[in-house]
C-alpha positions in Angstrom: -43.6 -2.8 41.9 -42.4 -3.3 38.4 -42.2 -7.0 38.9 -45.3 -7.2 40.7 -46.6 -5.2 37.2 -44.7 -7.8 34.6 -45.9 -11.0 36.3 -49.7 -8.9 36.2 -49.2 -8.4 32.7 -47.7 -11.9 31.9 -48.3 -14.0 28.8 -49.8 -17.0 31.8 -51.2 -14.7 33.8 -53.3 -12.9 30.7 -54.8 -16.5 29.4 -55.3 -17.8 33.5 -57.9 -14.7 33.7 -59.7 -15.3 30.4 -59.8 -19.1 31.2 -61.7 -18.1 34.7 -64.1 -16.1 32.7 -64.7 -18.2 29.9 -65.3 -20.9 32.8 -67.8 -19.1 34.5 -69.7 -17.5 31.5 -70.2 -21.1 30.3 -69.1 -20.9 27.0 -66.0 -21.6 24.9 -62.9 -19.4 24.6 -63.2 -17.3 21.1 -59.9 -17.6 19.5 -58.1 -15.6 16.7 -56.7 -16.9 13.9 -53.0 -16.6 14.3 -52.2 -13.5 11.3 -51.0 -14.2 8.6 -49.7 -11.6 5.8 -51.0 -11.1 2.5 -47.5 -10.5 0.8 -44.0 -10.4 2.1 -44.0 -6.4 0.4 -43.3 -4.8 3.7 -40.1 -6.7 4.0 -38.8 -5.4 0.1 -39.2 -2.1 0.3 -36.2 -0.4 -1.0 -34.2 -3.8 0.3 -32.2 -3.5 -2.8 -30.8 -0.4 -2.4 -27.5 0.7 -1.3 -27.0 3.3 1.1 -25.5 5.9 -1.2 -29.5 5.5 -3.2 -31.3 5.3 0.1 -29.6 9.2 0.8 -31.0 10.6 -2.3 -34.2 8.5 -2.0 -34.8 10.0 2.0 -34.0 13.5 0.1 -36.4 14.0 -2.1 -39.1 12.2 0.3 -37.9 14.7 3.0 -38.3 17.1 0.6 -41.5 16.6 0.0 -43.0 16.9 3.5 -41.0 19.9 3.8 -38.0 19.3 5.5 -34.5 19.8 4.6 -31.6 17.3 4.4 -28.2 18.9 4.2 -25.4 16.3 4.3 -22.1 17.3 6.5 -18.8 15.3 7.8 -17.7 15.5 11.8 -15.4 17.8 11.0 -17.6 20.3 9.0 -20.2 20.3 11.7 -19.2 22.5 14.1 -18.5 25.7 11.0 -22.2 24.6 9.5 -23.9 25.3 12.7 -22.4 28.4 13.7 -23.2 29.9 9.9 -26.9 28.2 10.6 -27.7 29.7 14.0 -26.7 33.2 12.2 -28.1 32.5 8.8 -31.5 32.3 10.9 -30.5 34.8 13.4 -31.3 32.1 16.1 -30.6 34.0 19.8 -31.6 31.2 21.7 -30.0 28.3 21.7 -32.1 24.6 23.0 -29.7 21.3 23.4 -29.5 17.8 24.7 -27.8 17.2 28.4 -25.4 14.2 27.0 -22.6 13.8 28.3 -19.0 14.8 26.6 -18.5 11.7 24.6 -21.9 11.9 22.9 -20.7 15.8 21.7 -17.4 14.2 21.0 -18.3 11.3 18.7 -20.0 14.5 16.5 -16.6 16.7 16.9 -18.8 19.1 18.4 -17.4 19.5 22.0 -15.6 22.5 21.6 -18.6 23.8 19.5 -20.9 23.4 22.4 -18.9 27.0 24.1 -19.0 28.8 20.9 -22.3 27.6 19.6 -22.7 31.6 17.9 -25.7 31.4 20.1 -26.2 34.3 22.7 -28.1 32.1 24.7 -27.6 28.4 25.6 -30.2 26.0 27.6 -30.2 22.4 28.2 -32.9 20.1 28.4 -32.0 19.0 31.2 -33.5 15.3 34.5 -32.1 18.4 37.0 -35.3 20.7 35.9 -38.9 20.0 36.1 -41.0 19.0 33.1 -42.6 22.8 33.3 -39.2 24.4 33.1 -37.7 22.1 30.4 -40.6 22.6 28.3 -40.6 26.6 29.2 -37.0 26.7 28.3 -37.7 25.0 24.7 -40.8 27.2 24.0 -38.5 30.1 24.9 -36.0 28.8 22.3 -35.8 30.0 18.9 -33.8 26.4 17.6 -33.6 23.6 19.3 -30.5 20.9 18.0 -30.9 17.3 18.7 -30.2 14.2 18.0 -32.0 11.5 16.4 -31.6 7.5 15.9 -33.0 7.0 12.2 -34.0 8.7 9.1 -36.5 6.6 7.5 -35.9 6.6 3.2 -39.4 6.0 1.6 -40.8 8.4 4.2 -38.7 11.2 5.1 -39.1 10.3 8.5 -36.6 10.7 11.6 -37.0 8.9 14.4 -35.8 10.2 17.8 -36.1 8.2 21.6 -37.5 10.2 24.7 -34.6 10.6 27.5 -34.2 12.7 30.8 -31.8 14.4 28.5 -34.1 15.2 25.9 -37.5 15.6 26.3 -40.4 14.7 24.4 -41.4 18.4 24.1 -37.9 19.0 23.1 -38.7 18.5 19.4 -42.0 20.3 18.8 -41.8 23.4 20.9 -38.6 25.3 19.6 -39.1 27.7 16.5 -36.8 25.5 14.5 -35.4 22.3 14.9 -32.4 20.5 13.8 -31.3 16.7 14.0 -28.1 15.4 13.7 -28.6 12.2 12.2 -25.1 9.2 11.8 -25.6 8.1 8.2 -25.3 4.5 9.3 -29.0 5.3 10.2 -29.8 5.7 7.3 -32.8 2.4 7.2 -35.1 1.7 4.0 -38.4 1.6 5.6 -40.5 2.2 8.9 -40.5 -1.5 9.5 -36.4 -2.2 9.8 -36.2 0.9 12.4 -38.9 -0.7 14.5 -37.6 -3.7 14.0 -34.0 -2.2 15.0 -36.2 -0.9 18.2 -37.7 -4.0 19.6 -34.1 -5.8 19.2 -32.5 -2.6 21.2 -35.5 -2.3 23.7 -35.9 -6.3 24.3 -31.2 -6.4 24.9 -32.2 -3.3 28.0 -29.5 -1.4 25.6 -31.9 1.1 25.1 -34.7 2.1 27.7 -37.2 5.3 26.5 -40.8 5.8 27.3 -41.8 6.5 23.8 -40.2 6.9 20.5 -40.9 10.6 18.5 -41.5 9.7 14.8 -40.8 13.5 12.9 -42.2 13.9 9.3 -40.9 17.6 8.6 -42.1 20.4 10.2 -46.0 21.1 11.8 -48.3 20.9 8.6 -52.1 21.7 9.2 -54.2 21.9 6.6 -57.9 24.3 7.3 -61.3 24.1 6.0 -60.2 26.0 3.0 -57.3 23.3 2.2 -54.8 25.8 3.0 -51.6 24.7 4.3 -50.5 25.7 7.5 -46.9 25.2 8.7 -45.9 25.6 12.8 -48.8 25.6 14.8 -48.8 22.5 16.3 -44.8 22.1 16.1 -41.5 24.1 14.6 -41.8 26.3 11.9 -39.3 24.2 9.6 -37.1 21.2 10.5 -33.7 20.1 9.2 -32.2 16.5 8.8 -28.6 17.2 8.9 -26.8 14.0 8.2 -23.1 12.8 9.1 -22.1 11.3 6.5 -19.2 9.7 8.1 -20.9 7.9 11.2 
């Protein structure tokens, strides 16, 4: 079916049909002019940068759509967790279904049975949508992984798996992503960029790609903010600053 679908949806296949139709209406094809960019600006933003100014550049922008960035080596991971889950007196505990080398490439395995969390679920292809996205409503913080922290945004960036779920970001009380400093990327045009070279290799396969700015803002008629009604009440970028 899916290559039934591709040759549908084909390039040749696309301009055959319009050709038929422009035949039988009678009347020239209408064609748009190729596009063509006023300025090359999308491609400079923050190009010159080193990674070290992109950090403190993606902090302050965080910072300013309200999340935090807190900045952590593998090895301090696994005691900055534990002190967070009690620091916000999380009880339930939502994570990822990877497998052990995902956890290990963090230095978190060991972390995963002593989380300080009385209660541990995973989003997990085993359980139905309902159930995964029950489980994460249920959970008071929800820590995850994510591929990108965009600088001049304050923006992560986090691919839809069977291991974790598209409501796995949003539905949790808190949320936390871990984030490798080596994506660390200076604008929203390198990560999709990074994408479509991932996505067109079959290295990575997703349905869609979550792009987080901070927690849940809504502003009401009054122009008051409201933070957490349509996602987590506050969201943390915690970076690895050795990956």
């Amino acid at each position: 079916m899916s290559k039934l679908l591709d040759k549908a949806n084909s390039k040749e296949n696309r301009e055959a049909f319009l050709n038929r139709i422009s035949k039988k209406a009678g009347r020239p094809r209408h064609q748009v002019k190729e596009f063509k960019p006023l300025n090359d600006l999308p491609d400079k933003v923050l190009i010159n940068k080193s990674n070290d100014e992109l950090l403190e550049i993606a902090k302050e922008n965080s910072e300013s759509v309200n999340a935090k960035v807190i900045i952590k080596k593998k090895d301090e991971l696994a005691k900055f967790l534990k002190e967070y889950i009690k620091k916000i007196e999380a009880k339930k505990l939502m994570l990822p279904s990877f497998g052990d080398e995902k956890w290990e490439n963090f230095h978190l395995k060991e972390w995963l049975n002593n989380s300080g969390a009385e209660k541990v679920d995973y989003w997990t292809n085993d359980l139905s949508r309902m159930e995964n996205e029950n489980l994460a409503n249920d959970a008071d913080i929800a820590i995850g992984f994510a591929d990108y922290l965009i600088a001049n945004t304050g923006t992560i960036t986090v691919t839809v798996s069977p291991e974790q779920g598209r409501g796995f970001n949003f539905l949790p009380t808190h949320y936390l992503a871990l984030v490798p400093k080596s994506g660390l990327v200076p604008s929203t045009r390198v990560a999709v960029e990074n994408y479509e070279k991932r996505l067109g290799s079959k290295e990575l396969e997703t349905s869609a790609i979550n792009f987080i700015s901070g927690p849940s803002n809504s502003g009401d008629i009054e122009m008051e903010l409201v933070v957490g009604v349509h996602g987590p009440l506050d969201c943390t970028y915690l970076v690895v600053e050795d990956m």
